[in-house]
C-alpha positions as CSV (number, residue, x, y, z in Angstrom):
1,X,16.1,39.4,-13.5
2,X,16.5,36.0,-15.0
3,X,18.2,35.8,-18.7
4,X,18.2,32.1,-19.9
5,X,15.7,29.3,-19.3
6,X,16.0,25.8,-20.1
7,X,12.8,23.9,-20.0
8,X,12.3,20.5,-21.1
9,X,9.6,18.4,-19.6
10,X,7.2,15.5,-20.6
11,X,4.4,16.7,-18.8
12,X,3.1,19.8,-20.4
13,X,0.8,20.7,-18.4
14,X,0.5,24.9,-18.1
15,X,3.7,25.0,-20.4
16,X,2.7,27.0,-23.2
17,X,1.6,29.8,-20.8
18,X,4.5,29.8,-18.3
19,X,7.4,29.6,-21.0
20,X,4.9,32.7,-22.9
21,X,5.2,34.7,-19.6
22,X,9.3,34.3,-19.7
23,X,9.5,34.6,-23.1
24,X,7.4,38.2,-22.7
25,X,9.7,39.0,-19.5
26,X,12.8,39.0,-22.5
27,X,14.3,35.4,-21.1
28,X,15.5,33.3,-23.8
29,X,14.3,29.6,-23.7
30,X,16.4,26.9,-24.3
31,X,14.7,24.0,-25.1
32,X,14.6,20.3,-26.5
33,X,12.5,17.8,-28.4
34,X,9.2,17.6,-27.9
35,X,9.2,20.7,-26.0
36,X,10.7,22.5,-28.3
37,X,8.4,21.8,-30.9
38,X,5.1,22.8,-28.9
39,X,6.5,26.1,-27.9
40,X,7.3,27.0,-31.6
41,X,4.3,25.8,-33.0
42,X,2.6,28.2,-30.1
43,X,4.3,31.3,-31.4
44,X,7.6,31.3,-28.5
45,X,11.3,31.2,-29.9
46,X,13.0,29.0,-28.9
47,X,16.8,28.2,-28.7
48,X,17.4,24.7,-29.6
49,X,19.9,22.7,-26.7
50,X,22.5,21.5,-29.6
51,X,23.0,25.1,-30.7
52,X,23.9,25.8,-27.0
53,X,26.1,21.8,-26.8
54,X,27.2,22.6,-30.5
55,X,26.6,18.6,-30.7
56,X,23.8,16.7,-31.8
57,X,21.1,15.1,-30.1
58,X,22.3,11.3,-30.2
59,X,21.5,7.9,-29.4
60,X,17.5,8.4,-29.9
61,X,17.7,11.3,-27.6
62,X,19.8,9.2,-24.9
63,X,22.1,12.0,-25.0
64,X,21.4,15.4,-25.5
65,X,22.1,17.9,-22.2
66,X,25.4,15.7,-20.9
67,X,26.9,18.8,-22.0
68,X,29.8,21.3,-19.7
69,X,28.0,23.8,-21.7
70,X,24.6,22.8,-20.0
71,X,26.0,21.7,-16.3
72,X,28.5,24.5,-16.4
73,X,25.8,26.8,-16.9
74,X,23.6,25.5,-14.2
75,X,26.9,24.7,-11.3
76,X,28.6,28.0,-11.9
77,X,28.6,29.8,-8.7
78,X,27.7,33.5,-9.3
79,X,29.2,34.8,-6.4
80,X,32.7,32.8,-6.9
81,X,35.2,35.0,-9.4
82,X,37.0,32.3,-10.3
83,X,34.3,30.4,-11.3
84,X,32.8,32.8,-13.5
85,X,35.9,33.6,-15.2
86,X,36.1,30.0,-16.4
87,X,32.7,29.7,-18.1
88,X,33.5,33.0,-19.7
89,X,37.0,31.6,-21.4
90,X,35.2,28.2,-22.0
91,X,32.5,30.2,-23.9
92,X,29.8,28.7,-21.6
93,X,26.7,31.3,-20.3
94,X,24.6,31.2,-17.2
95,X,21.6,29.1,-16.9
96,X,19.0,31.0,-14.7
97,X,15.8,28.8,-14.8
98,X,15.5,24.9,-15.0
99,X,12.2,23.9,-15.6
100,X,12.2,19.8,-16.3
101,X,10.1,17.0,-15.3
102,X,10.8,13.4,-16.1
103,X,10.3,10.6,-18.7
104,X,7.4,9.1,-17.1
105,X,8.6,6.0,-15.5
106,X,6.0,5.6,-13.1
107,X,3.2,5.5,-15.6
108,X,4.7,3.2,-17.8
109,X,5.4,0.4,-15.3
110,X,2.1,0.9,-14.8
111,X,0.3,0.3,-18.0
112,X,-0.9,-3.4,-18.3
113,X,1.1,-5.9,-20.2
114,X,4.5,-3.3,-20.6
115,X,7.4,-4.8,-21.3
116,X,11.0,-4.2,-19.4
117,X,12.7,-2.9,-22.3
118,X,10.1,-0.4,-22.7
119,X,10.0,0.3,-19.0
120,X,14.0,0.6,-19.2
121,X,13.7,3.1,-22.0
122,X,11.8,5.2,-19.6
123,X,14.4,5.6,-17.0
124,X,15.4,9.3,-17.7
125,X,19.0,10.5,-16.9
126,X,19.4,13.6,-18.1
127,X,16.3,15.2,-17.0
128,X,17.2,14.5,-13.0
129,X,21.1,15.3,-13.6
130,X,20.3,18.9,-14.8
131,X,17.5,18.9,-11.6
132,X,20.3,17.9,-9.7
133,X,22.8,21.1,-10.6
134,X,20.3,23.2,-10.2
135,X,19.1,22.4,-7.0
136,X,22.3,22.1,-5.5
137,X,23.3,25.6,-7.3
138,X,18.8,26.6,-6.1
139,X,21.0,30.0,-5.1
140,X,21.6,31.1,-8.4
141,X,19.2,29.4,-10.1
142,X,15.3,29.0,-10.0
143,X,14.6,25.1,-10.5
144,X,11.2,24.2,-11.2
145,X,9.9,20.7,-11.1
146,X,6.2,20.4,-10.6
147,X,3.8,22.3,-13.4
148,X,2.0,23.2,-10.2
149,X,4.5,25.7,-9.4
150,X,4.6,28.2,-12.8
151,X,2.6,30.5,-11.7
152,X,4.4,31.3,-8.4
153,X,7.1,31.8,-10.1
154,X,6.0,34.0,-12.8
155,X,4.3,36.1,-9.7
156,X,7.5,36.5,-8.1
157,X,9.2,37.8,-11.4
158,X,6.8,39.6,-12.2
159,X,6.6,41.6,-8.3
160,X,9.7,41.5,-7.4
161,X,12.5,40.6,-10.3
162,X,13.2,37.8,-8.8
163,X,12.6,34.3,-6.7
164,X,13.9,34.7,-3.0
165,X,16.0,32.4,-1.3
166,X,13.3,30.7,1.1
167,X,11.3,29.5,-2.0
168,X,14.4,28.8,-4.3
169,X,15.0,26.2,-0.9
170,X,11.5,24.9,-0.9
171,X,11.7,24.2,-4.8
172,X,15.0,22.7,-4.4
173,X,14.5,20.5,-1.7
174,X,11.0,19.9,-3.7
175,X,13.8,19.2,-6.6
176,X,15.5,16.1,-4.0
177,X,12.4,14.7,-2.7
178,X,11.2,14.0,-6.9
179,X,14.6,12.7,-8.2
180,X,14.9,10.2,-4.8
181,X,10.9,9.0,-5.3
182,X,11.7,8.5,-8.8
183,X,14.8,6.2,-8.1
184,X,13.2,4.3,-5.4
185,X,9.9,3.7,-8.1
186,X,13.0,2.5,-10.7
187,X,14.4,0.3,-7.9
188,X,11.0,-0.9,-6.7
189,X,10.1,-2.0,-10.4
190,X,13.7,-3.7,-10.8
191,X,13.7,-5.6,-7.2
192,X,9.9,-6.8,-8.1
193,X,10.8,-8.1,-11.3
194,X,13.8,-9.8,-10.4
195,X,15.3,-12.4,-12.5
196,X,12.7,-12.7,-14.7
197,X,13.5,-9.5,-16.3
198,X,10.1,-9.5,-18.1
199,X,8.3,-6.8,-17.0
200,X,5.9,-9.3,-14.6
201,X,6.5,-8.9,-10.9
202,X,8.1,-11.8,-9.4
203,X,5.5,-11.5,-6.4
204,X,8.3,-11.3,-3.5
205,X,9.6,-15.2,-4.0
206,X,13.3,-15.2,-3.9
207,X,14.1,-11.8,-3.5
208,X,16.3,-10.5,-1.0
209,X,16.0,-8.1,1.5
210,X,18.6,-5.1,0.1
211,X,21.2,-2.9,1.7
212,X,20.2,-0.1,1.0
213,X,16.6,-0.3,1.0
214,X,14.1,2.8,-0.5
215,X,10.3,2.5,-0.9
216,X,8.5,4.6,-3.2
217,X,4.9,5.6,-2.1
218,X,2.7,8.6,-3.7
219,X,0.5,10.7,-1.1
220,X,-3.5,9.6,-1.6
221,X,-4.8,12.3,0.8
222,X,-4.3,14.0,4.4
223,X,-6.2,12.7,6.8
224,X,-8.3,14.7,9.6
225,X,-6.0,13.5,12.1
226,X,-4.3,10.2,13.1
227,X,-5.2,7.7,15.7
228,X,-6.2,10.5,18.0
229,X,-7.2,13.8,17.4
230,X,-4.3,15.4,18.5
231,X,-1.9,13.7,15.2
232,X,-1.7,14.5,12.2
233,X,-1.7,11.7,9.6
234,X,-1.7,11.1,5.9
235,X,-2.5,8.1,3.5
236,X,0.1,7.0,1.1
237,X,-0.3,4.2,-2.0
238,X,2.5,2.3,-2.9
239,X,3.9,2.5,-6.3
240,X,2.4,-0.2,-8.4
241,X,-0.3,-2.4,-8.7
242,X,-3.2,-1.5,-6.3
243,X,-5.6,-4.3,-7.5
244,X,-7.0,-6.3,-4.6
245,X,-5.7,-3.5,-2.0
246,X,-7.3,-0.6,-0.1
247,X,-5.6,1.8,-1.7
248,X,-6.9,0.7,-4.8
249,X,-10.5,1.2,-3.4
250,X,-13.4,3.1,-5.2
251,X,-15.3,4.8,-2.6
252,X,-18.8,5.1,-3.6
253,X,-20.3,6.9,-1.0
254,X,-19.9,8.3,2.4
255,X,-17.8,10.4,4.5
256,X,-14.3,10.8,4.2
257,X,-12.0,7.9,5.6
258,X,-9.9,8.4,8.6
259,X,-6.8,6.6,9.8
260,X,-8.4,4.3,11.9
261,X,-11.4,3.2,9.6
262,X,-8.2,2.0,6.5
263,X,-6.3,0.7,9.1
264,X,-9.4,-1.3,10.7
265,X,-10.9,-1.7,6.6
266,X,-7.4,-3.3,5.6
267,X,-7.4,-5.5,8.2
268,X,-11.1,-6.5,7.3
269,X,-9.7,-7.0,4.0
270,X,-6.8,-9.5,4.5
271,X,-9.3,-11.7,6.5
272,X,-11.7,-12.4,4.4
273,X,-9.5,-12.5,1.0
274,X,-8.2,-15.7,3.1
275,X,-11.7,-17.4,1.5
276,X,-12.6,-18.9,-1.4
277,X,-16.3,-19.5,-0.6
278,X,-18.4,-16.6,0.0
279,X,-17.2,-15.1,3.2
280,X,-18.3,-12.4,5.8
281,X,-15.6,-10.7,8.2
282,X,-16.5,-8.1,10.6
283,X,-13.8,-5.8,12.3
284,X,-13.5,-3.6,15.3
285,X,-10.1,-2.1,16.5
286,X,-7.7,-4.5,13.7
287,X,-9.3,-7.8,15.5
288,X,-12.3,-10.0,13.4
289,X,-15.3,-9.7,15.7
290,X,-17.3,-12.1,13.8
291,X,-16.1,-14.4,10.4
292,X,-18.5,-17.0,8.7
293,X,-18.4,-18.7,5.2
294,X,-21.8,-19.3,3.6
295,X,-23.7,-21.4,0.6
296,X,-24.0,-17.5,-0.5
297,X,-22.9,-14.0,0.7
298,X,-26.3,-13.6,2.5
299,X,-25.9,-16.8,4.6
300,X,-22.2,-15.6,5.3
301,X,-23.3,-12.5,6.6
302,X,-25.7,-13.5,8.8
303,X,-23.8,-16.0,10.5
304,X,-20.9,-13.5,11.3
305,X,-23.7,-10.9,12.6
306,X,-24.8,-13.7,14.7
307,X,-21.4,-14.5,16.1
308,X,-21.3,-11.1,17.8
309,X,-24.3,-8.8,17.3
310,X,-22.9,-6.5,19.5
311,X,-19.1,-6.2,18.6
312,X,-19.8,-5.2,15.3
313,X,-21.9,-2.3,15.3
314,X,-20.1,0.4,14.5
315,X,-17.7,-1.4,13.0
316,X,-16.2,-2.5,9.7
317,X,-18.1,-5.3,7.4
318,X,-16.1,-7.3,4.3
319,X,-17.1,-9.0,2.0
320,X,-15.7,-11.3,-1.2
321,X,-18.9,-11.5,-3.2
322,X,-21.1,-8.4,-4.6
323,X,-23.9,-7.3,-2.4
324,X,-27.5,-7.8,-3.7
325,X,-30.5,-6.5,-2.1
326,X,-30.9,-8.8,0.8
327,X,-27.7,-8.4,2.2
328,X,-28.4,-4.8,1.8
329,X,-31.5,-4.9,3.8
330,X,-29.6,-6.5,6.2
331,X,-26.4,-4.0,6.7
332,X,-28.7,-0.9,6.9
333,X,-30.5,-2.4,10.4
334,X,-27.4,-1.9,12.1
335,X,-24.7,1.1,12.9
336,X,-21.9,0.5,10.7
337,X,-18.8,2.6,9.4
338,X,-17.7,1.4,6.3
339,X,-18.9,-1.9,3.9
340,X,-16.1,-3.6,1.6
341,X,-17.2,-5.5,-1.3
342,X,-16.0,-6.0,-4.9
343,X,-19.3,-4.8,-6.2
344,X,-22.9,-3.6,-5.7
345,X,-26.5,-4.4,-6.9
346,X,-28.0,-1.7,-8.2
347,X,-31.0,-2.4,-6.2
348,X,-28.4,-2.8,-3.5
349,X,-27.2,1.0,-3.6
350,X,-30.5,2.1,-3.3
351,X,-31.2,1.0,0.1
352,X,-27.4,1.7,1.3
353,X,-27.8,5.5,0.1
354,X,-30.2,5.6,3.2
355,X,-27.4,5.8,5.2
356,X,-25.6,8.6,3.9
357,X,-22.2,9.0,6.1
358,X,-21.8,4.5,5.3
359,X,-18.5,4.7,3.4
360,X,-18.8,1.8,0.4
361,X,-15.6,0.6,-1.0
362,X,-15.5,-1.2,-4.0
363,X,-12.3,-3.0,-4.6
364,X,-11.2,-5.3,-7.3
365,X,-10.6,-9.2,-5.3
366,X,-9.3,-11.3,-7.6
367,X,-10.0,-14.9,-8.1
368,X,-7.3,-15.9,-5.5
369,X,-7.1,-16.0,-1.8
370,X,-4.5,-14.2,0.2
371,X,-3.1,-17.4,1.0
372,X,-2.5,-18.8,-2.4
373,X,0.9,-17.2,-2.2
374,X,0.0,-14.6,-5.4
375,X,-0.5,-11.4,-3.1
376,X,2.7,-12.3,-1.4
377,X,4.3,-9.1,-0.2
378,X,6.5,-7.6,2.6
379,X,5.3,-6.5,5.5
380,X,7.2,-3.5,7.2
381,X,6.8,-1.9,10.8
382,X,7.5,1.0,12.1
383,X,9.9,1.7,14.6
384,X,12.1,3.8,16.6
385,X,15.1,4.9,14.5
386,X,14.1,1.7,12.4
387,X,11.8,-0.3,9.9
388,X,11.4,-4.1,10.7
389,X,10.6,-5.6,7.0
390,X,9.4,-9.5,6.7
391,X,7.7,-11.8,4.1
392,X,3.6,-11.7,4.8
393,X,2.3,-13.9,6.1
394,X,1.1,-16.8,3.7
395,X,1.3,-20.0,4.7
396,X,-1.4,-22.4,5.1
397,X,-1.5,-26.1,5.2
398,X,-2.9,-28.9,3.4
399,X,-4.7,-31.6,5.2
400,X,-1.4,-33.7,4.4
401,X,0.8,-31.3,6.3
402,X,-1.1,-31.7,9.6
403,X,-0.2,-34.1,12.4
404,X,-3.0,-35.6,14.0
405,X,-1.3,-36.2,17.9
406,X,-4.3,-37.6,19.6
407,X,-6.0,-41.0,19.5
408,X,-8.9,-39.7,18.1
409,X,-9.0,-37.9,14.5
410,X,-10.8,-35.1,13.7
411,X,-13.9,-35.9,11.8
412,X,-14.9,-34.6,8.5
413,X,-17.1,-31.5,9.4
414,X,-14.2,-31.0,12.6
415,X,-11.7,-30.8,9.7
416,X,-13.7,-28.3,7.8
417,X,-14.0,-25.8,10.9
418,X,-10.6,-26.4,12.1
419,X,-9.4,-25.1,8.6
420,X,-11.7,-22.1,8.9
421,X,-10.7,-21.7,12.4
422,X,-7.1,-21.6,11.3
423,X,-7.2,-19.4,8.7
424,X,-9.5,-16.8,11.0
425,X,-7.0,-17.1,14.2
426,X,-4.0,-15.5,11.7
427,X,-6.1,-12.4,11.5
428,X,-6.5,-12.2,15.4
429,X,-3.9,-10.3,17.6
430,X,-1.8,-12.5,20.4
431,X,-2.4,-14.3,22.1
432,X,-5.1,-15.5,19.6
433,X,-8.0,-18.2,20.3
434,X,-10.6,-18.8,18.0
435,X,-14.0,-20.7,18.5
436,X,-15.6,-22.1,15.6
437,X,-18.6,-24.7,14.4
438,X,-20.1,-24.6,11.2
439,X,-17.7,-22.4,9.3
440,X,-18.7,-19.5,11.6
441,X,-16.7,-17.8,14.9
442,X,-18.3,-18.5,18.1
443,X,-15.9,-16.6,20.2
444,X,-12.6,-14.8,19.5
445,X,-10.0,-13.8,22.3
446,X,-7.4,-11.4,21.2
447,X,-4.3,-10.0,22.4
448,X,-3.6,-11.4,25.7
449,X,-0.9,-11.5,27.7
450,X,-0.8,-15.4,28.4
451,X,-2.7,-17.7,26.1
452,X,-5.6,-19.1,29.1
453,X,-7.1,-15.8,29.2
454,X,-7.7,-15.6,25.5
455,X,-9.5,-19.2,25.7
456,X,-11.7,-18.2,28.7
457,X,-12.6,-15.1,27.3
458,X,-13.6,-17.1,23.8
459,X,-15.7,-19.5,25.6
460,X,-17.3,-16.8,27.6
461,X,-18.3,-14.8,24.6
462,X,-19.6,-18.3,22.8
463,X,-21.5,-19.3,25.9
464,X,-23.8,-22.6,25.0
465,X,-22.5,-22.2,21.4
466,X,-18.9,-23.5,22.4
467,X,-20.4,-27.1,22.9
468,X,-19.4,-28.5,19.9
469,X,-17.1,-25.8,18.5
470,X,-13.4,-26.3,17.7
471,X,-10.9,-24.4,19.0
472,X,-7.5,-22.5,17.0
473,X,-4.5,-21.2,18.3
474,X,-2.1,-19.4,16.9
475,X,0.7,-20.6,19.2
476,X,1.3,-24.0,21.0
477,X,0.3,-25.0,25.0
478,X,3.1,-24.1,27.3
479,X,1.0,-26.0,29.2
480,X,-2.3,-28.2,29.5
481,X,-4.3,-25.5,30.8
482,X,-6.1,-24.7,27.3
483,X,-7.4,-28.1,26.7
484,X,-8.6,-28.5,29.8
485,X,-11.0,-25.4,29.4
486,X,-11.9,-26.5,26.3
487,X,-12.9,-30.0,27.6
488,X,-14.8,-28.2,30.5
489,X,-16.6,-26.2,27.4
490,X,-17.4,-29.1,25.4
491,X,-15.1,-28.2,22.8
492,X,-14.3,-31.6,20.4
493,X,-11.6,-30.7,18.3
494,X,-8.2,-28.2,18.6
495,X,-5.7,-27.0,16.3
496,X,-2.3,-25.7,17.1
497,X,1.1,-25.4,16.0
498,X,3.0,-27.9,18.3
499,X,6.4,-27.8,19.4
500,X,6.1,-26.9,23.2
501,X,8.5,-28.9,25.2
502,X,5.4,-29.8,27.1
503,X,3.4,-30.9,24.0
504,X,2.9,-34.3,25.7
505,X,1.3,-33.0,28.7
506,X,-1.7,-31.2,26.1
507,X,-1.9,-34.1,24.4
508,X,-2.5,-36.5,27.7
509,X,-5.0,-34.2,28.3
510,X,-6.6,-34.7,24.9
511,X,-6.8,-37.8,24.7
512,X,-8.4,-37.9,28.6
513,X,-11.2,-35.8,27.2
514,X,-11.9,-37.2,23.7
515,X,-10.2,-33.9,22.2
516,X,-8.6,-34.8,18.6
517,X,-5.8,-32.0,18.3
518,X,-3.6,-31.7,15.3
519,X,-0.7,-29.7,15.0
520,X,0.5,-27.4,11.7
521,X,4.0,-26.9,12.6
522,X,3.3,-23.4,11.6
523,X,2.2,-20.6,14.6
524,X,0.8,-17.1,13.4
525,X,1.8,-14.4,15.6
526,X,0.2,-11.1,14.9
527,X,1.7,-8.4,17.2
């Protein structure tokens, strides 16, 4: 049976009752702060630390368990003579229990408008160090770091005396898997920071990729299973702001998400947080199906349900404005999984409740694009034995950037749909070709093994629609092949990255047909 407790935790969630159950089992409770004063103004006695230390709390509280009378207690192997024949002679007693959770870090980094010193002030040390001890010493002593966990324990005490050794090893390594998330949430804050040391994020610019690098990311839910029915899978939310992401979504109605529908809704997401202007994306399987810009989000819609009607049922539907009833009436006449908006009509809801499985996400989209460079990021891949970690993918041009290589310019309204056309084709798996006129996709060929068969299979899908369209790549012209199906399509403008050693033949070829082409100097792989 147990004989001394220390507990001293921020949360206090179920802490009255648990240290009341020890306290009623004979243990004495060794205590600090804040903790200590709740437990004796609920009855329990309680031993303060600095009796046990025989040295005052100092330093606000900075210091207060650094003690060999604390760690001795806790490291002390039972089992080893020697060992406790020196705590004895050095006056120091056991520790049996540690029950401690942290200075809440996490929390305070994320309350709006905090300040570093104030998150620095968070940043507990002694509270992990004595979790630490015990976890490494779990065999002769019970540590406890979730509140969640009390009442096992007390059910094992009170059954059998005592905490066996396969759930003192669960709570340990429960112990090692808290302390290490709450250093990688201390580093994450520090490396987004940066320089500026200010308590704003510094957004990614400048920073550079660590040594050692840890992530820290909370589990949102389990999942019904992965890609396939036959994985298991989980979501995760990064520490930190959520604002503008999926895992920040409010989910309104609807069944439960699966691992394909966020994976298919973030990608939805990205796209059409590329617009300012009203802006309608549809997804299927990661790839935009149908994208269109309108005078409102109405018009938008419509003109990406036109540009496949029957790619996107059953698929995923985003878009940057609040719906109102008449885009609502027009979501519910088709099959869809999940709608992605930052905000609903009341009138809206109404007619989407009809559909009761429809998931509705309502995310904050603030009043900047992806591309503007303020949601910049890393983006990190999984793979075997290893994590491949890059800037996102940001860049966009201004008019002034481009090179116009062919005799003939584009015209104003080319311009306009060679811009949308560029900032769609990003969003598009490689090879990537995207058809557009009139700030809507025509046809979209995706992931490809060469970049011909993405253009043919973009000016299949448009059909009589490609007559007049403009074409995006998001790689140059190995060779002339691609302009010459898009003369063949009637296809007046193109826009592509350049640098091909055969650039010269494309733009021969451009020039033959009337084709203005500009280059970026900038390609957009998405693998």
């Amino acid at each position: 049976m147990i004989k001394r407790a220390l507990i001293s935790v921020s949360d206090k969630t179920g802490l009255v009752d648990f240290a009341r159950e020890l306290y009623n089992m004979g243990v004495e409770i060794i205590s600090t702060g804040g903790t200590a004063a709740a437990l004796q103004s609920a009855g329990i006695k309680v031993t303060p630390v600095s009796d046990i230390t025989g040295f005052p709390e100092i330093l606000d509280g900075r210091v207060k368990t650094l003690h060999p009378k604390i760690h001795g207690g806790l490291l002390a192997l039972r089992s080893n003579h020697e060992h406790m024949e020196q705590i004895k002679n050095l006056g120091i007693e056991p520790i049996d229990l540690v029950a401690i959770n942290l200075y809440p870090f996490k929390e305070t980094v994320q309350k709006p408008g905090v300040t570093f010193e104030e998150a620095i002030e968070n940043i507990d040390i002694g509270g992990p160090s004595m979790l630490r001890s015990a976890a490494k010493n779990h065999r002769d002593v019970i540590v406890i770091c979730d509140p969640q966990d009390y009442s096992a324990v007390v059910e094992f005490l009170k059954s059998k005396g005592d905490v066996d050794q396969n759930y003192r090893r669960k709570l340990a390594l429960k112990v090692f898997e808290h302390t290490a998330h709450y250093d990688a949430v201390i580093s994450d804050y520090l490396r987004k920071v940066g320089d500026k040391g200010n308590g704003e994020e510094a957004a990614g610019e400048g920073i550079e990729f660590p040594k050692n690098l840890t992530l820290a990311f909370e589990k949102v839910q389990d999942l019904r299973y992965g890609e396939n029915p036959h994985q298991k899978a989980a979501f995760y939310r990064e520490i930190g702001s959520v604002s503008g992401t999926l895992a920040g979504a409010r989910q309104l109605q609807g069944k439960e998400l699966s691992f394909n529908n966020i994976n298919d809704a973030d990608a939805a997401l990205k796209a059409v947080m590329e617009f300012d202007m009203p802006a309608a994306v549809g997804v299927k399987h990661t790839n935009p199906c149908g994208v269109a810009c309108g005078r409102d989000i109405h018009e938008a819609y419509l003109k990406a349900y036109s540009a496949d009607p029957v790619s996107i049922f059953g698929g995923i539907v985003a878009l940057n404005r609040p719906v109102d009833k008449a885009v609502a009436e027009e979501l519910v006449k088709i099959f869809l999984e999940i709608i992605i908006a930052p905000g609903y009509d009341p009138d809206a809801l109404e007619i989407l409740k009809t559909k009761k499985n429809l998931r509705l996400l309502e995310i904050d989209m603030p009043n900047v694009s992806f591309s503007s460079g303020k949601r910049a990021g890393w983006d990190m891949k999984r793979v075997s034995g290893g994590l491949l970690v890059q800037d996102a993918d940001i860049m966009d041009f201004s008019e002034n950037d481009l090179k116009i290589v062919t005799e003939r310019a584009p015209s104003a309204s080319e311009m306009k749909d060679l811009r949308f056309g560029w900032k769609v084709v990003k969003h598009v798996k490689s090879n990537a070709i995207v058809l557009a006129k009139d700030l809507a996709t025509v046809g979209i060929g995706a992931g490809q093994v060469n970049r011909i068969w993405p253009t043919e299979q973009s000016i299949a899908h448009a059909g009589e629609k490609a007559r007049g369209s403009v074409l995006a790549s998001d790689a140059f012209f190995p060779f002339p092949d691609v302009v010459e199906a898009a003369a063949a399509a009637g296809i007046t403008a193109i826009i592509q990255p350049g640098g091909s050693l055969k650039d010269e033949d494309s733009i021969k070829a451009a020039d033959k047909y009337g084709i203005a082409m500009v280059f970026t100097g900038v390609r957009h792989f998405r693998h």
